[in-house]
N, CA, C and O atoms as a GROMACS GRO file, in nm:
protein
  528
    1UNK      N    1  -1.997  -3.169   3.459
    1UNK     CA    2  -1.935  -3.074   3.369
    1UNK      C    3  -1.959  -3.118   3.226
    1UNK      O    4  -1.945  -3.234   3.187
    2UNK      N    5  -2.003  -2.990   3.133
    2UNK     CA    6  -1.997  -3.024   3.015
    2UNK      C    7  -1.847  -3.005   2.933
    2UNK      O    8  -1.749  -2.936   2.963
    3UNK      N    9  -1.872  -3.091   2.823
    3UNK     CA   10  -1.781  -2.990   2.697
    3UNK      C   11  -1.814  -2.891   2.641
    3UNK      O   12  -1.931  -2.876   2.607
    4UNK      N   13  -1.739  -2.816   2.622
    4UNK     CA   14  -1.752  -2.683   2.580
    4UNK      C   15  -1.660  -2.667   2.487
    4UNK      O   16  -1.544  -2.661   2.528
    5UNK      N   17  -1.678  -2.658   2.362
    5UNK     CA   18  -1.542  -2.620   2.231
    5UNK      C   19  -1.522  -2.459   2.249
    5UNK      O   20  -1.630  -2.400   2.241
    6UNK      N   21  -1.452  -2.407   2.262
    6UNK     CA   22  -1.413  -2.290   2.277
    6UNK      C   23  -1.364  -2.183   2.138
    6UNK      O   24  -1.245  -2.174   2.108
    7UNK      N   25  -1.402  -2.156   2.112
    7UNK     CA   26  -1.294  -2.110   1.966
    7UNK      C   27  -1.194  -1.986   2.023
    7UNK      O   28  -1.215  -1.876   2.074
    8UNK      N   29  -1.078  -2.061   1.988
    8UNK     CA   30  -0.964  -1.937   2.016
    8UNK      C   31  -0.920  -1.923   1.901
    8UNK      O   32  -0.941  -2.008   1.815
    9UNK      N   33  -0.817  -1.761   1.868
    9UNK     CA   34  -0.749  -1.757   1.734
    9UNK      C   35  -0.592  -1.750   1.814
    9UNK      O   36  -0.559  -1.692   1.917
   10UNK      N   37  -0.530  -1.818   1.741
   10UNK     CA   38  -0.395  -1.770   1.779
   10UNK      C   39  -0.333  -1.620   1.749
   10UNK      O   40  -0.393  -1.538   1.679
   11UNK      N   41  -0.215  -1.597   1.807
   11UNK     CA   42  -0.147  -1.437   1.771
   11UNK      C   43  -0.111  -1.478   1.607
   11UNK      O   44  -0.118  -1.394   1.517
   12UNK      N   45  -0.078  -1.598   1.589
   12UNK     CA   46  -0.065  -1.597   1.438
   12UNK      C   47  -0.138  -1.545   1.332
   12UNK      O   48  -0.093  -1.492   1.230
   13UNK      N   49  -0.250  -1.565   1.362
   13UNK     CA   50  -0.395  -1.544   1.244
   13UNK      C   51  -0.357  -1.418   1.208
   13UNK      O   52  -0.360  -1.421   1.085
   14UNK      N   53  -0.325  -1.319   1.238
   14UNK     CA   54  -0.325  -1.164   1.208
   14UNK      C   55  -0.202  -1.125   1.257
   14UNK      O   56  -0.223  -1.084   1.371
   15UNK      N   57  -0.043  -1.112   1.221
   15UNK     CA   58   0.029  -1.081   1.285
   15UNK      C   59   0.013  -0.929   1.278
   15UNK      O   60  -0.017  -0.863   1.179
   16UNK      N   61   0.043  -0.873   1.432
   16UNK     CA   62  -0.024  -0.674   1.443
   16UNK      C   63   0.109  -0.630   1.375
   16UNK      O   64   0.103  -0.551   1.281
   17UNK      N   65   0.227  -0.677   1.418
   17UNK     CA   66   0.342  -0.579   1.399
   17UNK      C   67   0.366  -0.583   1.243
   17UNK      O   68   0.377  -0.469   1.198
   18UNK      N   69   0.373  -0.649   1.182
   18UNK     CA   70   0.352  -0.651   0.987
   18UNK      C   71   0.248  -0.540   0.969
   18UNK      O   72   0.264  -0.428   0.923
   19UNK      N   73   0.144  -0.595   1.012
   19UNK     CA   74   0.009  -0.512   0.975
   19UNK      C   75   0.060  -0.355   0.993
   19UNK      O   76   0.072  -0.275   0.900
   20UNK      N   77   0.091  -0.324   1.160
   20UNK     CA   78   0.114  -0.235   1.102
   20UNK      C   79   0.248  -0.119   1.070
   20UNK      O   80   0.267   0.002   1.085
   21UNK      N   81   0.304  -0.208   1.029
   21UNK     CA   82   0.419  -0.160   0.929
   21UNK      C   83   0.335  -0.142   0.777
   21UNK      O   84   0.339  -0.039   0.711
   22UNK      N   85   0.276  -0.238   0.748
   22UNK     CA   86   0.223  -0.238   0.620
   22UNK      C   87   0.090  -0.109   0.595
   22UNK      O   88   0.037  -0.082   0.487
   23UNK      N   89   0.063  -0.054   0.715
   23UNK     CA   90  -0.070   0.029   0.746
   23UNK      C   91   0.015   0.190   0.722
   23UNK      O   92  -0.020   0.289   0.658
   24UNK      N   93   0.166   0.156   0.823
   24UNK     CA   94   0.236   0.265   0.828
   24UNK      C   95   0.247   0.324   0.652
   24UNK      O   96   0.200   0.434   0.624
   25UNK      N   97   0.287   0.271   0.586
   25UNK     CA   98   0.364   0.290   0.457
   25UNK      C   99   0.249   0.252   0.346
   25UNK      O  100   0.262   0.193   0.239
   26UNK      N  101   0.109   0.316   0.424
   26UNK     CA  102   0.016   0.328   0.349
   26UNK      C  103  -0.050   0.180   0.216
   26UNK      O  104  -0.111   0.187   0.110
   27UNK      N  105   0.011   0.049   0.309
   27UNK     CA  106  -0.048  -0.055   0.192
   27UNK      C  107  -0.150  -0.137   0.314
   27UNK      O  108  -0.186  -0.104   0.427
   28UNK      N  109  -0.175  -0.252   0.236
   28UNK     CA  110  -0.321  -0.323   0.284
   28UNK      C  111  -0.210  -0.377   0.421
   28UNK      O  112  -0.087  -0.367   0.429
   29UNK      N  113  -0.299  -0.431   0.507
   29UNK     CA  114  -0.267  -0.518   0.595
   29UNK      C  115  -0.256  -0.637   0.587
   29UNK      O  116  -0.208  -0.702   0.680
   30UNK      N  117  -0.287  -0.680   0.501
   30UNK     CA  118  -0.306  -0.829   0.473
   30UNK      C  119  -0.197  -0.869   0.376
   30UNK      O  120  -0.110  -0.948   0.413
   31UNK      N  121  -0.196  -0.810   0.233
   31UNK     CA  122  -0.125  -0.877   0.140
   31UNK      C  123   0.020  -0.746   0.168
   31UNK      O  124   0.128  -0.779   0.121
   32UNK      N  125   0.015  -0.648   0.220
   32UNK     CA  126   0.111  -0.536   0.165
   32UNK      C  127   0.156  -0.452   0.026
   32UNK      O  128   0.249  -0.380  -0.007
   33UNK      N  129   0.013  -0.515  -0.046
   33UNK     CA  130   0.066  -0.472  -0.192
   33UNK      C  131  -0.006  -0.359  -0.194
   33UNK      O  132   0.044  -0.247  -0.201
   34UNK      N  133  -0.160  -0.388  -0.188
   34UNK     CA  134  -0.254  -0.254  -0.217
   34UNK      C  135  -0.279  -0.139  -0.133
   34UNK      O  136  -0.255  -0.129  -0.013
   35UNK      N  137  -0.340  -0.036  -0.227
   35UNK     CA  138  -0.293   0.110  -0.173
   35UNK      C  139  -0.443   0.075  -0.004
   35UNK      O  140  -0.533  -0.008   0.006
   36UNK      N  141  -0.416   0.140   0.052
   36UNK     CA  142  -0.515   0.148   0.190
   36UNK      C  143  -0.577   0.234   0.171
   36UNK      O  144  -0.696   0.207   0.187
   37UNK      N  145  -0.543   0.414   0.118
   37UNK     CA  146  -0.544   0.516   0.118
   37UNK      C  147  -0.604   0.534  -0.051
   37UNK      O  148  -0.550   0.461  -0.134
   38UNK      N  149  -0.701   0.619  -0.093
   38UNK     CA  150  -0.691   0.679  -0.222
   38UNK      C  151  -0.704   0.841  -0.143
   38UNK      O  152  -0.757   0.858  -0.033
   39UNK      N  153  -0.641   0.954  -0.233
   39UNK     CA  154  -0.641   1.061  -0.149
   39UNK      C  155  -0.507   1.096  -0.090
   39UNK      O  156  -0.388   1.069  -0.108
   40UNK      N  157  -0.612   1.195   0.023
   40UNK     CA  158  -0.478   1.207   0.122
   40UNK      C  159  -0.561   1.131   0.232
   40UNK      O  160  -0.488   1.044   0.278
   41UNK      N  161  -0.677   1.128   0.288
   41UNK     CA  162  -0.716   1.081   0.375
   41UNK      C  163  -0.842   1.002   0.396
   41UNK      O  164  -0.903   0.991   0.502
   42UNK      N  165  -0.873   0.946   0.270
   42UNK     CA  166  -0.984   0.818   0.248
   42UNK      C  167  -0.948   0.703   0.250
   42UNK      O  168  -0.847   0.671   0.189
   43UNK      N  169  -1.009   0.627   0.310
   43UNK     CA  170  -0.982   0.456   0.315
   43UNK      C  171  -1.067   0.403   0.179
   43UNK      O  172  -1.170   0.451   0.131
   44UNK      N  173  -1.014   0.326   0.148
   44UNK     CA  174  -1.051   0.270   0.026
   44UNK      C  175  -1.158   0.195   0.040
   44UNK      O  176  -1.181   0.205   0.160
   45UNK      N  177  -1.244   0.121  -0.010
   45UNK     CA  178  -1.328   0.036   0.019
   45UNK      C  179  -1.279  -0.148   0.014
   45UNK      O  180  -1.335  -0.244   0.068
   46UNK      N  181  -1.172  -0.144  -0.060
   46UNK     CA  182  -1.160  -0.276  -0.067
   46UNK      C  183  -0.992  -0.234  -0.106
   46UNK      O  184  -0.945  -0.122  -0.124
   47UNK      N  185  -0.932  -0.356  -0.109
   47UNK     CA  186  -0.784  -0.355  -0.140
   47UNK      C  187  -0.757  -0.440  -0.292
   47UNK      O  188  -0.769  -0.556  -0.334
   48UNK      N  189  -0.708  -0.296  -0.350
   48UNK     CA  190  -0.710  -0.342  -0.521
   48UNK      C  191  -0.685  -0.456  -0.560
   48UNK      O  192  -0.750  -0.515  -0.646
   49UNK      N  193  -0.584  -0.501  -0.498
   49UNK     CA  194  -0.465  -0.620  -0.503
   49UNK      C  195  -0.527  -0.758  -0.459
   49UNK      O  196  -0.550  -0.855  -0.532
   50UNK      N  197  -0.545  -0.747  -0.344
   50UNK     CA  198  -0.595  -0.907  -0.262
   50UNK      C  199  -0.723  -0.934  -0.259
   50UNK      O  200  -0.764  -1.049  -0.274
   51UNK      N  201  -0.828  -0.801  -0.233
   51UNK     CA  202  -0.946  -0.767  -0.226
   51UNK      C  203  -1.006  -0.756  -0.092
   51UNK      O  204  -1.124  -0.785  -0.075
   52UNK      N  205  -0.929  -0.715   0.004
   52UNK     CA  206  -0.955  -0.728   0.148
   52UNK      C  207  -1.086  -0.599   0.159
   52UNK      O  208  -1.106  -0.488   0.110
   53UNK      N  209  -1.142  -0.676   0.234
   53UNK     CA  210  -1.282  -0.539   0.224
   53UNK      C  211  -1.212  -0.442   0.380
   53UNK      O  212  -1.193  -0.503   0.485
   54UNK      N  213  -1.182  -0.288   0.366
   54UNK     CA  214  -1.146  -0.216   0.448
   54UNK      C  215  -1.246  -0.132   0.496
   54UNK      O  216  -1.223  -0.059   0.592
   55UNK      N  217  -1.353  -0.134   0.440
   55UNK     CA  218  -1.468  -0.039   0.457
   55UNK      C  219  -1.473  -0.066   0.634
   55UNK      O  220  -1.491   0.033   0.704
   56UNK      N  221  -1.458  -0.186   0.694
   56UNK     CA  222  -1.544  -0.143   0.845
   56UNK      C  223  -1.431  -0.081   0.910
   56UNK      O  224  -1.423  -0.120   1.027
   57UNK      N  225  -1.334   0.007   0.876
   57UNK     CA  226  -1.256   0.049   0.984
   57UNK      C  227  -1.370   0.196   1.065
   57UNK      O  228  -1.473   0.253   1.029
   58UNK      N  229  -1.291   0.205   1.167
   58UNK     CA  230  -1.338   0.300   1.250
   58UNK      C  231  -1.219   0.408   1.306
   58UNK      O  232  -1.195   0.427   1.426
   59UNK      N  233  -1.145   0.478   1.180
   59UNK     CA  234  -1.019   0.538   1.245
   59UNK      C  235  -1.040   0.669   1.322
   59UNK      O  236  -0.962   0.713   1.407
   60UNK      N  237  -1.173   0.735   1.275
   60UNK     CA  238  -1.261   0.871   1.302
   60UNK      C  239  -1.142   0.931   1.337
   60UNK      O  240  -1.052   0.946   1.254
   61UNK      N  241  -1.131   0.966   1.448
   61UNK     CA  242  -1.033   1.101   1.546
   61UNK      C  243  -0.850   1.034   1.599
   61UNK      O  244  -0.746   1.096   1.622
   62UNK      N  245  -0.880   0.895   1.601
   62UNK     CA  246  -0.734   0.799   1.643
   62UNK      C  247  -0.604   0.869   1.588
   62UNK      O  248  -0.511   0.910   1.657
   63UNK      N  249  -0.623   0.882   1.361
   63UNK     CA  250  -0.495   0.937   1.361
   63UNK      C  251  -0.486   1.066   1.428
   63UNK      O  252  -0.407   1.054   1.521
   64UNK      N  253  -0.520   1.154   1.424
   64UNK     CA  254  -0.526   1.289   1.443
   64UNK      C  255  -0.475   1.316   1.580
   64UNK      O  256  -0.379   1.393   1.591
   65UNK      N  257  -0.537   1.255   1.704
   65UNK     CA  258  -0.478   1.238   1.828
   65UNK      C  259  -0.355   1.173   1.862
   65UNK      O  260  -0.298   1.201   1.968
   66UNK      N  261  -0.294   1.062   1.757
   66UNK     CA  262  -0.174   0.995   1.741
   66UNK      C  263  -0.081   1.109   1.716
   66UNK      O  264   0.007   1.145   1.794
   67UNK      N  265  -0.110   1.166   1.590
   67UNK     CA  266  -0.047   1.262   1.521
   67UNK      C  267  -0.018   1.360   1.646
   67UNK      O  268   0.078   1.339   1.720
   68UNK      N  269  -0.095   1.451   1.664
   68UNK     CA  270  -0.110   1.543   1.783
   68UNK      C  271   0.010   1.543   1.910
   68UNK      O  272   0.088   1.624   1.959
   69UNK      N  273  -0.027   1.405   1.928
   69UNK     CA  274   0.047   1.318   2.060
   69UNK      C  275   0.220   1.339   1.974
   69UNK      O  276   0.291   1.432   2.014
   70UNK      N  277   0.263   1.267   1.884
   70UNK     CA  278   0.396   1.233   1.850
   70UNK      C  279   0.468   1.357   1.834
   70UNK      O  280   0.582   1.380   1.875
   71UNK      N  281   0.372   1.455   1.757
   71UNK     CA  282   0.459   1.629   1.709
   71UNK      C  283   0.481   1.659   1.841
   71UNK      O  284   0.592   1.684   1.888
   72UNK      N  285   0.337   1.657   1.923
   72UNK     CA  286   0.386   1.730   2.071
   72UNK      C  287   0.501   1.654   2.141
   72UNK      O  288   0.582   1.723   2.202
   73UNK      N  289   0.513   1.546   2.139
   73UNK     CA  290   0.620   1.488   2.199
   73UNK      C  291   0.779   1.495   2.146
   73UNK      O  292   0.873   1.475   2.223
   74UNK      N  293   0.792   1.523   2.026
   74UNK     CA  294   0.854   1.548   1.908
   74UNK      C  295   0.955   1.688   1.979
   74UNK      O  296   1.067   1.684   2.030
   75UNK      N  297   0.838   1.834   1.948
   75UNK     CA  298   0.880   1.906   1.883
   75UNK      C  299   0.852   2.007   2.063
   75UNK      O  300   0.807   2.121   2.045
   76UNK      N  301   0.868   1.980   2.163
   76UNK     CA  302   0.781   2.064   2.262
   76UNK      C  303   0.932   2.012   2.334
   76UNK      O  304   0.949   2.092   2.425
   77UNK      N  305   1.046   1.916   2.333
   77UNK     CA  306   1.178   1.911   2.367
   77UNK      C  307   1.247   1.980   2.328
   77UNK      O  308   1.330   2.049   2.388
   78UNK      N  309   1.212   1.970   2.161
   78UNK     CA  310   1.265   2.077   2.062
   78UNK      C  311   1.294   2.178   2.063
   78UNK      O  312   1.409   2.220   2.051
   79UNK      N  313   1.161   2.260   2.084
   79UNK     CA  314   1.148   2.397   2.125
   79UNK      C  315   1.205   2.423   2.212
   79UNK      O  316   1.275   2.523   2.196
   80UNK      N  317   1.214   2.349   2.359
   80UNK     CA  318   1.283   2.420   2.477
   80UNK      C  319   1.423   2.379   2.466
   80UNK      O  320   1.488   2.444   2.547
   81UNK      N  321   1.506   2.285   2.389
   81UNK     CA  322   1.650   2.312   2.334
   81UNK      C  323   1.699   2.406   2.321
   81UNK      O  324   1.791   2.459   2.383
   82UNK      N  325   1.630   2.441   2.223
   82UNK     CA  326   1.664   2.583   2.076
   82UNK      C  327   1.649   2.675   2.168
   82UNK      O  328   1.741   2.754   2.186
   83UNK      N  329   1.560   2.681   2.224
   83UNK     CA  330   1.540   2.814   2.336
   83UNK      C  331   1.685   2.828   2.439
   83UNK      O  332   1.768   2.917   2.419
   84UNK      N  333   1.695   2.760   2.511
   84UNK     CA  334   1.807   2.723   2.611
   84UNK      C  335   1.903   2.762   2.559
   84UNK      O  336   1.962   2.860   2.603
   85UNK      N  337   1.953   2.679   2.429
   85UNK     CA  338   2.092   2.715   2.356
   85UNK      C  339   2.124   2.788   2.303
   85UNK      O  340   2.235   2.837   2.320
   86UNK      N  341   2.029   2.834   2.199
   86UNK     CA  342   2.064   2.926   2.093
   86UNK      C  343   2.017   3.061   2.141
   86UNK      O  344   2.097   3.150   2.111
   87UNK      N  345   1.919   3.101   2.202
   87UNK     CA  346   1.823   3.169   2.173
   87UNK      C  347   1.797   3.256   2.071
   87UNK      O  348   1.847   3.365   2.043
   88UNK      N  349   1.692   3.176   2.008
   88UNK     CA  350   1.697   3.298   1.880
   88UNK      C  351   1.590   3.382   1.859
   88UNK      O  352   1.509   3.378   1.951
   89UNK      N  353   1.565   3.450   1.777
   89UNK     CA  354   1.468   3.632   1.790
   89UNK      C  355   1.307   3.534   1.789
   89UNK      O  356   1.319   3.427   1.730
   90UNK      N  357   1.213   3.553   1.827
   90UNK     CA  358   1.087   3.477   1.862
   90UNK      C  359   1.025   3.481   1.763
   90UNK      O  360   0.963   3.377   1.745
   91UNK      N  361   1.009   3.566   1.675
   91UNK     CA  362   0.979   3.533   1.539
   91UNK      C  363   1.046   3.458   1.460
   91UNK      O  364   0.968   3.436   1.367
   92UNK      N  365   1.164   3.395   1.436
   92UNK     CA  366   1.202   3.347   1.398
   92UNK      C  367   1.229   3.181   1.423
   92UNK      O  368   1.262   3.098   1.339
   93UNK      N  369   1.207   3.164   1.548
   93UNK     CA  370   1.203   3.069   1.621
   93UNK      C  371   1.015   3.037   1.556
   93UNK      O  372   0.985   2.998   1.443
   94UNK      N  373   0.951   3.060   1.631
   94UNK     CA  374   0.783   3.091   1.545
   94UNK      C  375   0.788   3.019   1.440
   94UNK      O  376   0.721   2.916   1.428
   95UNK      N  377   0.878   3.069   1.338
   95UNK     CA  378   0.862   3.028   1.212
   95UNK      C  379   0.915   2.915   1.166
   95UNK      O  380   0.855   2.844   1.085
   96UNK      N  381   1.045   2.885   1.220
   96UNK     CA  382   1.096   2.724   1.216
   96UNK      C  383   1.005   2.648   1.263
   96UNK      O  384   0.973   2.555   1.189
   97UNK      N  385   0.919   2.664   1.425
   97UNK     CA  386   0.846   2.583   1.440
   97UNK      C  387   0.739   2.556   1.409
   97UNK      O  388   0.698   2.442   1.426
   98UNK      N  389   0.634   2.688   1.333
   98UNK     CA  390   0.499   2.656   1.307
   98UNK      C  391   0.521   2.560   1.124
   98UNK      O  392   0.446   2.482   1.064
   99UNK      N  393   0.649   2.614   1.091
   99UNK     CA  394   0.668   2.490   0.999
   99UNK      C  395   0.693   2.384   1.010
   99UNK      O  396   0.620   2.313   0.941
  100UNK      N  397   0.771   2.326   1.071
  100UNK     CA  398   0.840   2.190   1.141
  100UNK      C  399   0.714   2.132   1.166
  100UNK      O  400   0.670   2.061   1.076
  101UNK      N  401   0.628   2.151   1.298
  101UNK     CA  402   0.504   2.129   1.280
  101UNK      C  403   0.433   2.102   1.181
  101UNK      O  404   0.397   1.986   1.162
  102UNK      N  405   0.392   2.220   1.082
  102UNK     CA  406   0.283   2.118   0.972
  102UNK      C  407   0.359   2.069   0.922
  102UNK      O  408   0.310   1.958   0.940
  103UNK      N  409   0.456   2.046   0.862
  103UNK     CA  410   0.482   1.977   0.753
  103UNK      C  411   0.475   1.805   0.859
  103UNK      O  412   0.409   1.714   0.809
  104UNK      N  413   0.537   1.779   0.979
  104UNK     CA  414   0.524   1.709   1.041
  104UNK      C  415   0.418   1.634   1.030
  104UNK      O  416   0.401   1.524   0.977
  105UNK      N  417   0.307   1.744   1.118
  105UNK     CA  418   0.140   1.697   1.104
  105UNK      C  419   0.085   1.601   0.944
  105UNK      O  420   0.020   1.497   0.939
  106UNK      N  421   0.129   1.667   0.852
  106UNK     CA  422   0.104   1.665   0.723
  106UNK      C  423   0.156   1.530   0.692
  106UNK      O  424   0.068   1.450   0.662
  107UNK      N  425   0.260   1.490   0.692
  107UNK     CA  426   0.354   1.398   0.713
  107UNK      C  427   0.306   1.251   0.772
  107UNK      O  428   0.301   1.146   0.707
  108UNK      N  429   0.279   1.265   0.886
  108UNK     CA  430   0.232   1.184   0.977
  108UNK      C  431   0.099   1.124   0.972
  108UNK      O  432   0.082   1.004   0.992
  109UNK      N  433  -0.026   1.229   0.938
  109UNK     CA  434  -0.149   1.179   0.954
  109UNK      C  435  -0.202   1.036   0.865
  109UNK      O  436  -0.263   0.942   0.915
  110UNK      N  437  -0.163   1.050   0.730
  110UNK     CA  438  -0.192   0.967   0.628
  110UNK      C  439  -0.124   0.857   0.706
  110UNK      O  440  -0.198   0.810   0.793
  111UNK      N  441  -0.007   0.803   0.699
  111UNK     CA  442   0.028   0.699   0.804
  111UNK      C  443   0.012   0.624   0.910
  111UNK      O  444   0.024   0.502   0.922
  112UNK      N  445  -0.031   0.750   1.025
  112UNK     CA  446  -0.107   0.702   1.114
  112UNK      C  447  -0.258   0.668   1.085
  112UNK      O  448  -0.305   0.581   1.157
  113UNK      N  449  -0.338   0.721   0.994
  113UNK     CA  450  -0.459   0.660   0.956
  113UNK      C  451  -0.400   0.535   0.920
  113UNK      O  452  -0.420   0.453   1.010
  114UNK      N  453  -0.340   0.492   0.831
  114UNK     CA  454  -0.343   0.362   0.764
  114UNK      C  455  -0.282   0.264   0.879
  114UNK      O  456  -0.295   0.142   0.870
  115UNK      N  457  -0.208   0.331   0.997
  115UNK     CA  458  -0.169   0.225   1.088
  115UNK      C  459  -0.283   0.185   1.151
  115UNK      O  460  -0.307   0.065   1.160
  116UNK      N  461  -0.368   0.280   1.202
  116UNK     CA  462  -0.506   0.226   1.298
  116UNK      C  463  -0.579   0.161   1.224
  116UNK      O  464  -0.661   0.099   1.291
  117UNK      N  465  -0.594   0.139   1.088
  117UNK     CA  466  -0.736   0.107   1.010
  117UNK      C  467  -0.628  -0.049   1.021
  117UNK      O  468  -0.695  -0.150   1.042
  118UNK      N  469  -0.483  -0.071   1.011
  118UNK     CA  470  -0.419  -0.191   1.014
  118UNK      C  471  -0.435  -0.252   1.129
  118UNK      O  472  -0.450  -0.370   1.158
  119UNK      N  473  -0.430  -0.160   1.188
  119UNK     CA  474  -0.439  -0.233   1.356
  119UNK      C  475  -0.578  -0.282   1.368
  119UNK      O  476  -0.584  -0.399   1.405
  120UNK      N  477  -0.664  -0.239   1.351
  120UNK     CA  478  -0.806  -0.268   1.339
  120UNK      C  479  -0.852  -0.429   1.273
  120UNK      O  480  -0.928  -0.522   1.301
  121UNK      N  481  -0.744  -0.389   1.164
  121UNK     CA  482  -0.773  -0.538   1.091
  121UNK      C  483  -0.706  -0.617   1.132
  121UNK      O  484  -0.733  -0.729   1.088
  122UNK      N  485  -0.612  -0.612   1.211
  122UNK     CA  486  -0.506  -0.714   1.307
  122UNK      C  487  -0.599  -0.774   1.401
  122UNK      O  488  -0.614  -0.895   1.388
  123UNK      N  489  -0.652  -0.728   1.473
  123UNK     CA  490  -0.671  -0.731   1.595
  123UNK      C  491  -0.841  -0.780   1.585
  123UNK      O  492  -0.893  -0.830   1.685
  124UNK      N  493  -0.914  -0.762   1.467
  124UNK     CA  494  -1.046  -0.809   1.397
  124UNK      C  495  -1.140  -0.749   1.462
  124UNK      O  496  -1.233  -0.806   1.520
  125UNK      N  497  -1.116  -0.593   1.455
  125UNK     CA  498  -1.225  -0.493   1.526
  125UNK      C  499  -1.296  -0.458   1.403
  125UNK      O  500  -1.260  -0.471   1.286
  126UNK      N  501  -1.414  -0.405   1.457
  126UNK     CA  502  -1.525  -0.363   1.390
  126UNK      C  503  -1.575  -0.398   1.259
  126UNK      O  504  -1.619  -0.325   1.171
  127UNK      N  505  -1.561  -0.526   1.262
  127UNK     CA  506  -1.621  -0.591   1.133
  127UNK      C  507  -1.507  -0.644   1.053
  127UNK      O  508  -1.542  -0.684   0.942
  128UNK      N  509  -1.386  -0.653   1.078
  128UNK     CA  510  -1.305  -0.720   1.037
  128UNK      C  511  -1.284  -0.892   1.107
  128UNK      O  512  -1.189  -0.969   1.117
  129UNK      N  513  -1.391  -0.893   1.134
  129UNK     CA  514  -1.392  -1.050   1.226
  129UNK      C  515  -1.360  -1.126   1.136
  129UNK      O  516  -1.259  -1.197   1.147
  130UNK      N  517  -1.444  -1.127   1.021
  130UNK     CA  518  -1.416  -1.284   0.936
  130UNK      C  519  -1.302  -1.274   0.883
  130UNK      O  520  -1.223  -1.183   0.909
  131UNK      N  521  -1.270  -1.411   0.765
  131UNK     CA  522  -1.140  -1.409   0.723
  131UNK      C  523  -1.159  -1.396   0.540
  131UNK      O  524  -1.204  -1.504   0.504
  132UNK      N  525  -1.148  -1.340   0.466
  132UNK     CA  526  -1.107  -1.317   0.325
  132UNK      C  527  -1.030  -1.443   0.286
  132UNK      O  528  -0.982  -1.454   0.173
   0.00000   0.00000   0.00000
């Protein structure tokens, strides 16, 4: 048998649950100061503050299906409440919910982008391997 040095990282190196709290509320993953986001839905290239390079995230379709996932889970209990209890005239019902919804959607997406692009850098996917 040989030696073999192994390189492991500990859960320390990148703690996920900071990250992404710090991803949630739209700042870097790393330091928590700088913006993640310029926009409503661009990743920045680097982080103003610390200088963390963010360019290799890969969030493509993640928030959007996050998003998708939470309203529907959200607002599809919701709906069949209000229905059950109250019942109210279907247009009107319609209209509470196709608002509740976007503003929700609207709400949510920017966040959930900045959580996956955090998680990404937690976890040292797609080119976030090295260390800054």
């Amino acid at each position: 048998m040989t030696d073999q040095t192994i390189e492991t990282t500990t859960e320390n190196d990148r703690p996920t649950w900071p990250a992404l709290v710090n991803g949630f509320r739209g700042r870097c993953p790393k330091c928590g100061k700088g913006k993640v986001l310029r926009g409503y839905l661009k990743v920045r290239d680097n982080c103003g503050h610390c200088g963390q390079e963010l360019f290799h995230h890969r969030a493509d379709d993640g928030p959007a299906y996050l998003t998708i996932l939470v309203v529907g889970h959200l607002l599809a209990p919701a709906l069949h409440v209000t229905y059950v209890e109250f019942r109210p005239q279907p247009l009107t019902m319609f209209l509470i919910f196709a608002i509740g919804c976007t503003a929700l959607s609207l709400f949510l997406l920017p966040r959930l982008k900045g959580a996956v692009v955090a998680y990404q850098w937690a976890r040292r996917m797609h080119g976030f391997e090295k260390e800054q």
